[in-house]
C-alpha positions as CSV (number, residue, x, y, z in Angstrom):
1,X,-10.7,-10.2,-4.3
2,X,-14.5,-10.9,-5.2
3,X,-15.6,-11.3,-8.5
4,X,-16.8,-7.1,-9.9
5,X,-18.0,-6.1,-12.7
6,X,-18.9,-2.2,-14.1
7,X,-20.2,-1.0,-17.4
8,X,-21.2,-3.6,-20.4
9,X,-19.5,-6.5,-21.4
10,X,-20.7,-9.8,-23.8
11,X,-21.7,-12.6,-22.5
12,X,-19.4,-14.6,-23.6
13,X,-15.5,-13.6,-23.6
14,X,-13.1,-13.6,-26.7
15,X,-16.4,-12.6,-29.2
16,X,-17.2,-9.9,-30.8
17,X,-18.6,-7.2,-28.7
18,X,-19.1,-3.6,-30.6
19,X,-19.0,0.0,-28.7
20,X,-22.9,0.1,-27.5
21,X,-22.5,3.8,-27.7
22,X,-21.3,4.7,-30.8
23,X,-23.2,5.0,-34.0
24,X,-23.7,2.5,-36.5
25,X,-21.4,3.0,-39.7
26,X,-22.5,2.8,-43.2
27,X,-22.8,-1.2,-43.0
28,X,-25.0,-0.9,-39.9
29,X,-22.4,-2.3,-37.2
30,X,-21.0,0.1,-34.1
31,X,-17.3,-0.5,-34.1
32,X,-16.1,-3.8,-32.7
33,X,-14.2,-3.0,-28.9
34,X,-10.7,-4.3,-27.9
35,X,-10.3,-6.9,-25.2
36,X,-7.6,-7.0,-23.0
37,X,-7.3,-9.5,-20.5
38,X,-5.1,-8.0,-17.9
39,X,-3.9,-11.2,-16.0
40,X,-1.4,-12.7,-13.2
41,X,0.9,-15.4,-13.6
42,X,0.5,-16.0,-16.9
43,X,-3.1,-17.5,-17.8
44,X,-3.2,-19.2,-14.6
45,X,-3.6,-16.8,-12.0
46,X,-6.3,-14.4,-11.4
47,X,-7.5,-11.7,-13.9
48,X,-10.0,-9.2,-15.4
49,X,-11.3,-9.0,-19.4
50,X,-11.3,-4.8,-20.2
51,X,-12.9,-3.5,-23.1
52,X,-11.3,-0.4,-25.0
53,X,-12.5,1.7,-27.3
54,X,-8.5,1.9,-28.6
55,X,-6.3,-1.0,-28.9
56,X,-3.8,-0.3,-25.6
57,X,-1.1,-1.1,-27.7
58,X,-1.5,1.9,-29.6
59,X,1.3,5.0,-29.2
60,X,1.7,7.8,-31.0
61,X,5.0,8.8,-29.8
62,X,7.9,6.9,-27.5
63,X,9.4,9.6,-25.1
64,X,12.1,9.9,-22.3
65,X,13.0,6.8,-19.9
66,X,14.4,8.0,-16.7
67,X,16.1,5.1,-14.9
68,X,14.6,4.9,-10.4
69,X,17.9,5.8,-8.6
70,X,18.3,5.0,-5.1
71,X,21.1,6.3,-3.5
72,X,22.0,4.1,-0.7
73,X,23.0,4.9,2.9
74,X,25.2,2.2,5.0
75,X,25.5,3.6,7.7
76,X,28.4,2.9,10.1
77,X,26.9,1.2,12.9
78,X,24.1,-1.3,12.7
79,X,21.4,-0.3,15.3
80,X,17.2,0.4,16.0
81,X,16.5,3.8,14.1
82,X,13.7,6.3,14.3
83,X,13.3,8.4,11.1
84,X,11.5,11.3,11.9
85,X,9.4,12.4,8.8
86,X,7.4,15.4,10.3
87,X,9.4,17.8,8.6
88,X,9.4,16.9,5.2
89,X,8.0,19.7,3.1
90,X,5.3,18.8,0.1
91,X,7.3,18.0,-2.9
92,X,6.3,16.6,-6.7
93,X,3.5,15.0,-8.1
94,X,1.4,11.3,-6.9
95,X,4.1,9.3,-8.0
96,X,7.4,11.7,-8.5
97,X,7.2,12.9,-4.9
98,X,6.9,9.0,-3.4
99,X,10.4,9.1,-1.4
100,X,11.7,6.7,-0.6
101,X,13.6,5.6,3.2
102,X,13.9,1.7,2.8
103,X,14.4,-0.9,0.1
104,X,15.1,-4.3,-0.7
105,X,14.5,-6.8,-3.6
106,X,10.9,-7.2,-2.2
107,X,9.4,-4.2,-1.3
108,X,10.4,-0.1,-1.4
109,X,8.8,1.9,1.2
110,X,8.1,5.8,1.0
111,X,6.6,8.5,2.2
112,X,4.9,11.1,-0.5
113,X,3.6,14.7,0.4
114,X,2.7,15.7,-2.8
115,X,2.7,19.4,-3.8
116,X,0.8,18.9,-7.1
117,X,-1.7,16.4,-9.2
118,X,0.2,14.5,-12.0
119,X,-0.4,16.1,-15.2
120,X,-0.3,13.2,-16.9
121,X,-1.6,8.9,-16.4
122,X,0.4,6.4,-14.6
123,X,0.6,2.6,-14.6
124,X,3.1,0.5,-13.1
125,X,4.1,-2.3,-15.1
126,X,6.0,-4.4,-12.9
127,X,4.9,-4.0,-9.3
128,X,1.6,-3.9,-7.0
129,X,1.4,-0.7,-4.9
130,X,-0.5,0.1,-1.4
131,X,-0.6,3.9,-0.5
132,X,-1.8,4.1,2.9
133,X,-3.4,7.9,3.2
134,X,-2.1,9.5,6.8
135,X,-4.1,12.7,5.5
136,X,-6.6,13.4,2.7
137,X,-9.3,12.2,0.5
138,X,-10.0,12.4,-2.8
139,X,-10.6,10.0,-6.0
140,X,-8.3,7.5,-8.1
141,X,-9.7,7.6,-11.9
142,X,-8.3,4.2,-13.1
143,X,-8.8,2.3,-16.0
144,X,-11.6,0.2,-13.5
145,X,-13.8,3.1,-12.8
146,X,-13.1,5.8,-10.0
147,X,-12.5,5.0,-6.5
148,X,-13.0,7.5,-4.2
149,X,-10.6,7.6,-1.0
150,X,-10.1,9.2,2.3
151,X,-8.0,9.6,5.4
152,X,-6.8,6.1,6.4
153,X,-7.5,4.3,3.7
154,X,-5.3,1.7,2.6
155,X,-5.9,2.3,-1.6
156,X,-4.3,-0.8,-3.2
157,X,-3.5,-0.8,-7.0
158,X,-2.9,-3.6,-8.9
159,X,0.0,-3.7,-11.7
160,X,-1.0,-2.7,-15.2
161,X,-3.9,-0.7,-14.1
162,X,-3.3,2.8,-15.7
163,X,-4.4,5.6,-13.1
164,X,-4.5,8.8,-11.8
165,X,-4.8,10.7,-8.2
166,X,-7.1,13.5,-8.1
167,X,-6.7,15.5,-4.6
168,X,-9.6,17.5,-2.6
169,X,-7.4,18.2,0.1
170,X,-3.4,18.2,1.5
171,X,-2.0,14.9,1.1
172,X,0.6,12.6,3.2
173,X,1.2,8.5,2.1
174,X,3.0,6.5,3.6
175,X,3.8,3.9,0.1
176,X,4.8,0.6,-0.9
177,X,5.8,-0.8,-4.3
178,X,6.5,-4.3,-4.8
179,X,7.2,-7.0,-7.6
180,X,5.0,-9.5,-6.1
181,X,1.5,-9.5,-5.9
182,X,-0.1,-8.0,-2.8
183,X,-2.8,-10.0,-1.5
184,X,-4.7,-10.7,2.0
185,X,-3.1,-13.6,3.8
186,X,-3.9,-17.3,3.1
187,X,-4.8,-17.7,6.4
188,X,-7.9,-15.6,6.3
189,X,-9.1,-17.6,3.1
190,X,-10.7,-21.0,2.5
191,X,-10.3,-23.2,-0.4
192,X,-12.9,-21.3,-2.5
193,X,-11.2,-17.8,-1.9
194,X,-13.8,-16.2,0.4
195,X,-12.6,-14.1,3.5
196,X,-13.2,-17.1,6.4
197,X,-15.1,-16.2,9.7
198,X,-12.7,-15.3,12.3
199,X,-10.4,-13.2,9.5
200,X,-10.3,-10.0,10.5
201,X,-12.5,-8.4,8.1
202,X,-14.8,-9.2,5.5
203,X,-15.4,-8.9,1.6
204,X,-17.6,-5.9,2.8
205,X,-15.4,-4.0,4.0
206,X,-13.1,-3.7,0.5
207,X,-14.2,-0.8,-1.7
208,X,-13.6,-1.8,-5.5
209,X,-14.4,1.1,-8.1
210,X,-18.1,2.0,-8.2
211,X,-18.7,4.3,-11.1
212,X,-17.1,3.9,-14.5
213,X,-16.8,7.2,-17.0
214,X,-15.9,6.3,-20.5
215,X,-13.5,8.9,-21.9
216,X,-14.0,9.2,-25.4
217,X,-12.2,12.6,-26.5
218,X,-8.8,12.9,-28.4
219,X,-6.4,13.8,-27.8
220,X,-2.3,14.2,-26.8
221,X,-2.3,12.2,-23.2
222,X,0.9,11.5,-21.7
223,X,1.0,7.9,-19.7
224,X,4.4,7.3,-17.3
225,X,4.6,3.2,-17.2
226,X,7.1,2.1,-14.3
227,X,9.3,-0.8,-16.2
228,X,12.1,-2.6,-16.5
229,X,13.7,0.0,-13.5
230,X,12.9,3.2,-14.6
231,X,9.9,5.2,-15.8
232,X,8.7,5.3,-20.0
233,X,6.6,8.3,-21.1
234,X,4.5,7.4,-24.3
235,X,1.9,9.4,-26.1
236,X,-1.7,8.8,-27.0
237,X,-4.1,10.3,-29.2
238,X,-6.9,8.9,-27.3
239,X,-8.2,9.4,-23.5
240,X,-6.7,6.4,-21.6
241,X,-9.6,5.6,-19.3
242,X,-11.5,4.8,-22.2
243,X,-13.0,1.1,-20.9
244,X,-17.0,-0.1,-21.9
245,X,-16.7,-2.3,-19.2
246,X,-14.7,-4.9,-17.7
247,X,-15.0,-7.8,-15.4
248,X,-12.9,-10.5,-13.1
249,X,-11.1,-10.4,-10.1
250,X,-8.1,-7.9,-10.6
251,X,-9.0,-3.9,-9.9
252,X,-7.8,-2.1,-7.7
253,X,-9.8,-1.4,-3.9
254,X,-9.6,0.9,-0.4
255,X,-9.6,-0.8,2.6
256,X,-10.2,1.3,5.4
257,X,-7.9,1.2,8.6
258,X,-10.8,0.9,10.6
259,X,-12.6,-1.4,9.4
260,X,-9.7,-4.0,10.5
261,X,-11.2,-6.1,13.7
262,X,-8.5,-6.6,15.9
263,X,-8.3,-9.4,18.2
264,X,-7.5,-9.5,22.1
265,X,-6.4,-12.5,24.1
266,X,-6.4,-13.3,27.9
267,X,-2.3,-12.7,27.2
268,X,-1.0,-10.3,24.9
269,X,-1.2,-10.9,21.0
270,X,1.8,-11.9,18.9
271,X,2.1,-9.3,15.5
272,X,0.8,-11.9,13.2
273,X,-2.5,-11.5,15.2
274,X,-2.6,-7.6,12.9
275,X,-1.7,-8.8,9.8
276,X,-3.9,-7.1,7.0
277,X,-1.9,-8.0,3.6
278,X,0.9,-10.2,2.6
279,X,3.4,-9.8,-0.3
280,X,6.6,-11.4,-1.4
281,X,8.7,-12.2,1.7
282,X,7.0,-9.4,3.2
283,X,4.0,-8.7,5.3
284,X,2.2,-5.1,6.5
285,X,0.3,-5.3,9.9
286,X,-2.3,-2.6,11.3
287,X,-2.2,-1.5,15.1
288,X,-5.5,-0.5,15.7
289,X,-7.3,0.7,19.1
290,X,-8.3,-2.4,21.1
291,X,-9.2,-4.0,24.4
292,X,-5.8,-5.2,26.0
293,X,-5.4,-8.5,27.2
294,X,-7.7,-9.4,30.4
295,X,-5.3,-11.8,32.8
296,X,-4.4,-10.2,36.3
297,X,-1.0,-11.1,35.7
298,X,-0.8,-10.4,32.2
299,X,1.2,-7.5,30.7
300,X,-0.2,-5.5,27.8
301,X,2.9,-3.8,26.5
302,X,4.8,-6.9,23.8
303,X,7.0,-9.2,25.2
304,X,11.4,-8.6,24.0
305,X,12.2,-10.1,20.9
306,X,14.8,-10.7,18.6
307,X,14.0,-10.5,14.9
308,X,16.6,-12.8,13.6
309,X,15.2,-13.7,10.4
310,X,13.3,-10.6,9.6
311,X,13.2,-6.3,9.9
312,X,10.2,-4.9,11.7
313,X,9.4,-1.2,10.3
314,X,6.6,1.2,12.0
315,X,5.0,3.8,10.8
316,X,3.0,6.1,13.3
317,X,-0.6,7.4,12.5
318,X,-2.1,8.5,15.7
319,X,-2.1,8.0,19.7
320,X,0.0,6.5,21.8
321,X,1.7,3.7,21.4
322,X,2.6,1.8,24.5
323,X,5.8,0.3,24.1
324,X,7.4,3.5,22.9
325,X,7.8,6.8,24.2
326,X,9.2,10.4,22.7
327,X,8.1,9.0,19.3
328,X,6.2,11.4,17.1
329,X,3.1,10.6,14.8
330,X,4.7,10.4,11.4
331,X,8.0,8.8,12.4
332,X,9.2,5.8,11.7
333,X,11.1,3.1,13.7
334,X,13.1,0.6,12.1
335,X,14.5,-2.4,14.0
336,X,16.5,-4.2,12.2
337,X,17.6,-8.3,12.2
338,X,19.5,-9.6,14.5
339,X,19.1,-7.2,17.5
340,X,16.3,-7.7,20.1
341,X,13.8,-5.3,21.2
342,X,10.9,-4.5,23.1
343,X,9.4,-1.4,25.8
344,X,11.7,1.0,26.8
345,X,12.3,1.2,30.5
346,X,9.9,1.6,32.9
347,X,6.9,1.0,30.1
348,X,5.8,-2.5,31.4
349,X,5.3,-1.2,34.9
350,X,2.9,1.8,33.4
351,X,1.3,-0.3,31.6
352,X,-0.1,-2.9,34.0
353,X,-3.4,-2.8,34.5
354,X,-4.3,-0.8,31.4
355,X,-7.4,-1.9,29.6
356,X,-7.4,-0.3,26.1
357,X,-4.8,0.7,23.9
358,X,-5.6,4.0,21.6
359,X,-2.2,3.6,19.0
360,X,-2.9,3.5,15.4
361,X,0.2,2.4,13.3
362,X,1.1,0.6,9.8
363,X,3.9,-2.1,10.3
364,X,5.6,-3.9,7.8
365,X,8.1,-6.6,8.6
366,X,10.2,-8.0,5.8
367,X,12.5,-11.5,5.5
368,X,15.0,-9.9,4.4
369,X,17.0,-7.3,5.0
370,X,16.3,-3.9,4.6
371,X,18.4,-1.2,2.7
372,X,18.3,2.7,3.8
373,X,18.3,5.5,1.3
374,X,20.4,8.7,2.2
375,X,17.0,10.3,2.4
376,X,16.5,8.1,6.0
377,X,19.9,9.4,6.9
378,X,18.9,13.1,6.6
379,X,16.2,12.2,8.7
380,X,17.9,9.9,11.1
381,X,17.4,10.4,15.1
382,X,21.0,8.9,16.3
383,X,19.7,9.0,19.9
384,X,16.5,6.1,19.5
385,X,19.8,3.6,19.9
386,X,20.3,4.6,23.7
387,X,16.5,5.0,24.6
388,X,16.8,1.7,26.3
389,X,20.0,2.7,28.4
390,X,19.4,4.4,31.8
391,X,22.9,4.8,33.5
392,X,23.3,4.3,37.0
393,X,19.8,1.5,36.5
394,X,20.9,-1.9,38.1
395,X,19.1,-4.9,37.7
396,X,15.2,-4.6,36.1
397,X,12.2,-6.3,35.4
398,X,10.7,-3.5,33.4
399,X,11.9,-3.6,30.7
């Protein structure tokens, strides 16, 4: 991300810098503010300088850890699955209700309908998290300022930062938590950083915090940090969002779904083509409208193909995706390594000719292998397996 900046910092880092809004005491000084560098990689990677009114390292009481359980479902046969999540009913809070269908060591992906705001501050202290917003808007108060959000927005939150969701409206997320870093690819980027010309968006279009509120009431707040496998609740006597100002390079941002450019070719576009973020051994892709590929001969719909070193999942957002048919918005397909895939019969042959493709969809393909929770089993449509087979059908080129 660009270099941002909100409230007031010193000109110089690691001085002296006292609260520019609080009284002077008896000697004639405002209290001096706490720094926190909030970094990546060590020292070496990027980061952002915070100022706090309170040190962040100060608790007043150590509560409950709850350990993340996720109960895992092999299932007997190893086949293409469509989870159909339509059903699920609101349940928990902005970060107990986050469900999740499939893990591995890389990424956890979830779907959360909350029921409920948290009544208390999160920060996750070992992962980066996207939450692409299906439905609803609102505004995250983080320790970076507020960043207001709305329906497909892809709101990405950096580790560390210690947040909150507030709702204006029925929610549904489709989330990912990971302990790498989430970042646009390197492809998009020059030496320098900057978002190159043919990327597929532009600094512009990432929405960092705008508006910073300094909390300074007291207080009992209860913050739920995500470490070490589990979640610790601590106490504070002091308002966490309690930054002066801050500055650097790690906050956290929206990127709206529609604000990705995607690309058309005289012959249809491999799935790298809608990448929109990478992370560790795993990317997320958006399928956006579009103009479809131009050749007379060409075919719109993607070519068959065998994911033998990766698992393709998609999530469906709105219209109709070409390649698949009696899939719902809000199900998910998963199809996993080592099987091929592609349209379902008699697809292709619809498609020729087309011109524009209306689908919207969040992919994300991982390098290795994905685990399924029991919750995907509950929700597991045994008949996607067979939607290729027609019996009696001979020899085809359609698929």
């Amino acid at each position: 991300m660009r270099y941002h900046s909100l409230g007031q910092i010193p000109q110089k880092r690691h001085v002296q810098f006292r609260d520019p809004g609080a009284p002077s005491s008896h000697n004639g000084d405002a209290p001096l503010l706490v720094e926190e560098v909030l970094g990546f990689e060590g020292f070496s990677g990027n980061e952002s300088i915070l100022y706090h009114l309170w040190s962040p390292c100060r608790v007043k009481d150590v509560g409950e850890f709850t350990p993340i359980e996720l109960e895992e479902w092999v299932p007997e046969t190893h086949v293409h699955r469509l989870t159909n999540t339509t059903g699920l009913e609101p349940m928990g809070d902005s970060v107990l209700g986050r469900r999740v269908l499939q893990y591995n060591g890389d990424v956890e992906i979830g779907i959360c309908i909350p029921e409920a705001e948290a009544d208390y501050f999160y920060r996750d202290g070992e992962g980066d998290e996207v939450i692409f917003v299906h439905e609803g808007e609102g505004v995250v108060e983080t320790i970076f300022g507020t960043l207001p959000y709305g329906r497909h927005d892809y709101v990405v939150i950096p580790r560390g930062t210690t947040y909150r969701f507030r709702f204006d409206s029925p929610q549904r997320w489709l989330t990912f938590y990971t302990p790498g870093e989430i970042e646009t690819p390197n492809r998009y980027r020059n030496r320098y950083g900057q978002l190159l010309e043919h990327s597929p968006f532009s600094q512009r279009d990432f929405k960092p915090p705008m508006e910073l509120a300094t909390h300074r009431e007291r207080g009992e707040f209860l913050v739920k940090v995500r470490v070490r496998g589990g979640y610790q609740d601590y106490v504070v006597d002091y308002h966490p969002l309690d930054v002066v100002g801050w500055d650097g390079y790690v906050y956290p941002y929206t990127f709206n779904i529609h604000d990705f450019e995607p690309k058309a070719g005289r012959l249809h576009q491999p799935p790298p083509a809608h990448q929109t973020f990478q992370g560790q051994s795993f990317v997320i892709c958006s399928f956006c409208p579009r103009m479809l590929d131009w050749d007379p001969l060409a075919i719109p719909l993607p070519y068959h193909h065998s994911n033998v070193q990766s698992e393709e999942m998609i999530y469906y957002v709105d219209g109709q995706f070409g390649s698949r048919k009696g899939v719902d918005i809000g199900a998910i397909t998963l199809h996993p390594s080592g099987l091929p895939h592609g349209p379902q019969p008699g697809l292709v042959e619809k498609s020729l000719g087309a011109t524009r493709t209306e689908e919207l969809a969040v992919m994300c393909d991982t390098f290795r292998p994905l685990k399924l929770t029991t919750l995907a089993r509950d929700l597991d449509d045994p008949s996607y397996a067979y939607s290729w087979y027609e019996e009696g059908a001979g020899m085809s080129t359609t698929g």
